[in-house]
C-alpha positions, -999 to +999 in steps of 0.1 A: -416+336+638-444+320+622-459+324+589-495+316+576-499+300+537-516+337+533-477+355+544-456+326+523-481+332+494-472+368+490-432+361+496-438+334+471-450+360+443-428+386+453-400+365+439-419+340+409-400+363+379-371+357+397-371+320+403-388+313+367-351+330+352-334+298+366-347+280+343-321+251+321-299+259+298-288+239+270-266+211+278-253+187+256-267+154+280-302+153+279-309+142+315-351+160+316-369+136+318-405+141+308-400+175+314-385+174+346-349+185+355-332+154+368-294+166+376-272+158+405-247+175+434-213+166+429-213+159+464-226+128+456-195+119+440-174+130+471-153+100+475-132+103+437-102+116+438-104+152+422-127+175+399-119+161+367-130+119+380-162+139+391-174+152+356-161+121+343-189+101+363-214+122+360-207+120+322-205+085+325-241+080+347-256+098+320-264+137+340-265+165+320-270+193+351-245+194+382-248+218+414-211+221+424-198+220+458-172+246+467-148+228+484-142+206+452-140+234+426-116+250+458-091+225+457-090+219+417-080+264+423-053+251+449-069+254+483-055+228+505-069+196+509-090+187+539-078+159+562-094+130+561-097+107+591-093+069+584-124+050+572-142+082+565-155+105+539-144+137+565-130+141+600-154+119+621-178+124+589-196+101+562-173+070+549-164+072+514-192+070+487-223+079+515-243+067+546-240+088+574-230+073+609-237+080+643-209+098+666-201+097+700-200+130+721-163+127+722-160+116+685-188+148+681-166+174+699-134+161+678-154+164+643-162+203+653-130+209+665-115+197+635-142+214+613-129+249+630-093+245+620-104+237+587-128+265+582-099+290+599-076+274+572-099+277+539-109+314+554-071+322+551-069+306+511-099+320+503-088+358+517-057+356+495-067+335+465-079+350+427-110+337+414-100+335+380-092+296+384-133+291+380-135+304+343-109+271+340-138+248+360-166+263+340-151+256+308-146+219+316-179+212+325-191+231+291-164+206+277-185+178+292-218+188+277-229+196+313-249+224+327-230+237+358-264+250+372-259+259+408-231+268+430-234+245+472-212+271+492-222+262+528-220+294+554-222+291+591-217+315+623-183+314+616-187+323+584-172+365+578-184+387+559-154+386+532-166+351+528-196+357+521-187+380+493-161+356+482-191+333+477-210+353+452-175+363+433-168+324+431-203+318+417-205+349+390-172+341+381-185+300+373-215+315+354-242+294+379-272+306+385-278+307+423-259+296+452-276+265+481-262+267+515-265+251+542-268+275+574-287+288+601-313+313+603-295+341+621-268+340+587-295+339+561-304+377+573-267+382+572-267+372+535-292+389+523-278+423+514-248+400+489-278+385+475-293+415+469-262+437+459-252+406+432-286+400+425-283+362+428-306+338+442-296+320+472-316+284+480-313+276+520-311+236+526-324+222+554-316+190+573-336+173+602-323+191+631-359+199+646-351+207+680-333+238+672-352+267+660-323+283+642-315+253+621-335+249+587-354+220+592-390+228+593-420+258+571-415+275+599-376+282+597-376+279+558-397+307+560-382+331+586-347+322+562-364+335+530-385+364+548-354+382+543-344+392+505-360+383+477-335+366+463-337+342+490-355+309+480-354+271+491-331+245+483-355+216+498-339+181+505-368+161+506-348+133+526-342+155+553-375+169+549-389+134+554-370+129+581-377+161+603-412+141+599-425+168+570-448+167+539-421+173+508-457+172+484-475+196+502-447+220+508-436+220+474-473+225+464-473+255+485-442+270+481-427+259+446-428+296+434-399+300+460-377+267+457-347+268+437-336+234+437-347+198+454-322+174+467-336+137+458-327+112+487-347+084+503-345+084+543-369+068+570-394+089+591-384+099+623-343+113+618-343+078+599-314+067+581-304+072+544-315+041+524-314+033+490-344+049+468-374+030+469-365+016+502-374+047+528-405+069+534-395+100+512-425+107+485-399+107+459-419+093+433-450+111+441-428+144+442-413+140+405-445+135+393-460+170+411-426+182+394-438+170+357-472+171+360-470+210+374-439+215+351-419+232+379-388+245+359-365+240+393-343+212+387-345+177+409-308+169+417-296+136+432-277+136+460-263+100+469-256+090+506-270+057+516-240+031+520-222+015+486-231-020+486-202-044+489-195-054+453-208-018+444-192+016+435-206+048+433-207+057+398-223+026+401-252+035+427-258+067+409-272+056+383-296+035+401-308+063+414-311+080+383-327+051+367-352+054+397-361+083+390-369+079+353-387+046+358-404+072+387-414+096+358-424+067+336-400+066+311-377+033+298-341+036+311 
């Protein structure tokens, strides 16, 4: 389905009050940067060993906002640990500490395969565990002077119902303010009615998958995702957004009353790779300064996957991306 600006503008006002209540609290880092939210995804940090060497780096880089993903919060609650194949970040997946690779169809169909076993064994953990354990990862983030801000539960096909709800318990129960996902358009409808019953935001993040109409990857899909609730906004990666050979500054021009949240990655044009910032075609610059100069109250958070350097580490490459971006917004490092 296709929308004109006319359609998205009305969607767009129909939920402004509610995206303007995301707005920061107070966090004991001071990581805005000329008024712009500058925070990260923990995924970023994917390759440390557990929750606690996560907050630790991000304390360390200097990043006073964090969007949590699940799986690490999962396993700090006692969900068991994913696999991980040699070499690599996940089965078949990313190596440690970022850069995605290209996979073989066999190397493909034994990375899905592997990604269903997992997904029937966290559905089983997450059926039968309390969610209680979160208060516990809240509180150590609070500890750290950090603003645990938004909740990345990705949802797929696969994905039950009793999931999804599990979702929105896990993310009122760590006090965050709206859940990203990464998921097709057929499950954002499927999500609406928990968004709507919790009364949570949910930001949909799209990747570069253009030749799919039911991935999120394009306006076009964004929009049929958020058509459905009004608690449905967009968690827009302006890497992938690049990549899928999009305008990040115009979209966000046209749409910022609906994003929840940016990712902040450089990749090149045309399903490019991930590179370090400066050194791809993403408008990051140009985009942190719509973000200060419009004073958008949605945050900016970096998410790291270009390769570590040899001699490098990722704490390490973090906060050259952070530094990026304040030299970006004009302010000494």
């Amino acid at each position: 389905m296709l929308y004109s600006r006319r359609d998205l503008g009305k969607i767009a006002a129909a939920t402004l009050p509610t995206i303007r209540a995301l707005g920061a609290f107070h966090s004991d880092i001071n990581s805005k940067i000329n008024g712009v939210r500058i925070g990260a995804i923990t995924y970023s940090f994917r390759s440390l060993p557990n929750l606690d060497d996560v907050i630790k780096a991000l304390v360390q880089v200097g990043i006073g906002e964090a969007e949590l993903m699940a799986d690490q919060a999962e396993v700090f609650a006692g969900a068991p640990r994913q696999q991980r194949g040699p070499g690599s970040g996940e089965p078949g997946g990313p190596p440690p500490g970022g850069g995605r690779r290209q996979m073989t169809p066999e190397q493909r169909e034994a990375f899905q395969a592997a990604m269903r076993v997992r997904g029937e064994e966290m559905r089983k953990w997450r059926l039968s565990a309390s969610v209680d354990k979160y208060k516990e990862v809240r509180k150590k983030f609070d500890d750290a002077g950090i603003d645990l801000a938004l909740l990345c539960f990705n949802m797929n096909e696969r994905t039950i119902d009793d999931e999804i709800e599990y979702a929105f318990q896990m993310a009122k129960t760590l006090g965050v303010r709206a859940i990203t996902t990464s998921t097709q358009v057929t499950v954002s409808k499927r999500i609406a009615p928990f968004a709507e019953k919790h009364k949570m935001m949910v930001g949909f993040h799209g990747h570069d998958n253009t030749s799919n109409p039911n991935e999120l990857s394009t306006p076009e899909s964004l929009a049929a995702a958020i058509s459905h609730s009004k608690y449905h906004g967009v968690n827009l990666d302006i890497g992938h957004f690049t990549a899928a050979n999009q305008n990040a500054v115009a979209y966000i021009e046209a749409n910022h009353g609906r994003i929840t949240s940016l990712h902040v990655k450089d990749r090149k044009k045309d399903h490019g790779p991930n590179v370090p910032f400066g050194e791809g075609d993403t408008p990051i610059k140009e985009v942190l300064q719509l973000m200060a100069k419009e004073k958008y109250a949605f945050p900016a958070n970096i998410e790291f996957e270009y390769r570590v350097p040899e001699g490098s580490d990722v704490v390490t490459e973090v906060g050259k991306c952070l530094k990026y971006c304040k030299e970006a917004l004009a302010v000494s490092p």
